[in-house]
C-alpha positions in Angstrom: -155.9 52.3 179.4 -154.0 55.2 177.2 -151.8 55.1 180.7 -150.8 51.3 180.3 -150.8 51.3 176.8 -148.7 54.8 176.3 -150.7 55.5 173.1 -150.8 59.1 174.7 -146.4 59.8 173.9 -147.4 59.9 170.6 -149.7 62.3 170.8 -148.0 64.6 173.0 -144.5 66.5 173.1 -142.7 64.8 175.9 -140.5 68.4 176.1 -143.7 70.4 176.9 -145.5 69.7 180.6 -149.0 71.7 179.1 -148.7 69.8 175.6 -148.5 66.5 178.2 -151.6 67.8 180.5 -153.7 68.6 177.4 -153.6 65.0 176.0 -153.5 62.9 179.0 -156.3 65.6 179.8 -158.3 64.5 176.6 -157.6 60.7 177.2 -158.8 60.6 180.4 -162.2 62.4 179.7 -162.4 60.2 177.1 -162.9 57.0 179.3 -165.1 58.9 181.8 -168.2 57.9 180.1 -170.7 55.3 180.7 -171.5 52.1 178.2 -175.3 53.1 178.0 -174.5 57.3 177.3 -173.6 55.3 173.3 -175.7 54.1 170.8 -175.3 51.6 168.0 -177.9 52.3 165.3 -179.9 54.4 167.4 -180.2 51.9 169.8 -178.6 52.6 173.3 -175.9 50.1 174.8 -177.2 47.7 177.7 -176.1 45.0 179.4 -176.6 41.6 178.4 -179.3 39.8 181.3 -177.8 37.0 183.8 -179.3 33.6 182.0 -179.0 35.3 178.2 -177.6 32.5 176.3 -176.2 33.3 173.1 -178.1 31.4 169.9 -175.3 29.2 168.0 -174.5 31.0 164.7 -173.8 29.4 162.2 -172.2 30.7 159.0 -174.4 32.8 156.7 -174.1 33.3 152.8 -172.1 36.1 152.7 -169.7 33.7 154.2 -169.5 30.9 152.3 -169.6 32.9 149.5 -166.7 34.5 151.1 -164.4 31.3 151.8 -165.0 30.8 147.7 -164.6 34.0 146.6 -161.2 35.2 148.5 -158.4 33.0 148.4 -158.1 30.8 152.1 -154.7 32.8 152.7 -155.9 36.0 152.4 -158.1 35.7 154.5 -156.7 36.2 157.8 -156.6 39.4 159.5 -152.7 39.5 160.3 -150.7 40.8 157.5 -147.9 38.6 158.6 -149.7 35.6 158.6 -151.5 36.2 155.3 -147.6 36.7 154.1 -146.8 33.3 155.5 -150.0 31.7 154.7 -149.6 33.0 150.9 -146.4 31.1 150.1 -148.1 28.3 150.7 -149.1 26.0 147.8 -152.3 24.8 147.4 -152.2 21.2 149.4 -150.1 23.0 152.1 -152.8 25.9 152.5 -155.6 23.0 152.8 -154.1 21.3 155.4 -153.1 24.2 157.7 -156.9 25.4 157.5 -157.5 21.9 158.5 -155.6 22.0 161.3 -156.5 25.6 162.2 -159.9 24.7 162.4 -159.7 21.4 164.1 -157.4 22.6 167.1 -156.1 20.3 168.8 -156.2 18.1 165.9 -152.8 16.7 165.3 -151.0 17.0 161.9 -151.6 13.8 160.8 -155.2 13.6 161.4 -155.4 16.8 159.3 -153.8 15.0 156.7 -156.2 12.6 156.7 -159.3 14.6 156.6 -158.0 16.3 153.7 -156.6 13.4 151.8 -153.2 14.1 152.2 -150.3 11.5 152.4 -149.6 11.4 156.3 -145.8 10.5 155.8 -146.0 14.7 153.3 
């Protein structure tokens, strides 16, 4: 992965072959390992079993406190779209987090399930 993703150049001076060796050197040790030689918490790494079916989770406090607490546009991971997302005014930012969280619910359906004028 360091290969495809060149995260190494940065790393490294291109100029100097050993500087180049060492850290491709490192990277590549570095993926040798196994998912079970780690632990989380103490507990070691496994696979999930064929037929394991994931429980549906559904939010939990700390979430809805969350979604009252932090403002819906800042929120979002991507600095970008929390730029975008924070010019928004208020009826603007409902109706995109209606539509984000409907998809493929059109526009004007989103509209409508906030109580928005379709024709806005």
């Amino acid at each position: 992965m360091a290969m495809v993703e060149r995260a190494w150049e940065q790393e490294a001076d291109l100029t100097d072959d050993h500087s180049v060796r060492r850290v491709r050197g490192q990277y590549a040790r570095q993926g040798c390992d196994l998912e079970r030689d780690h632990q989380i918490c103490g507990a070691s790494i496994g696979y999930i079993p064929e037929g394991w079916e994931q429980p549906d989770t559904v939010p939990g406090p700390e979430d809805l406190v969350i979604s009252l607490l932090v403002p819906c546009a800042q929120q979002f991971e991507t600095v970008p779209v929390r730029y975008v997302a924070g010019r928004l005014n208020e009826q603007e930012q409902a109706l995109a987090r209606a539509w984000s969280e409907n998809h493929p619910m059109t526009w004007p359906k989103a509209s409508n399930r906030v109580q928005q004028d379709e024709a806005q």
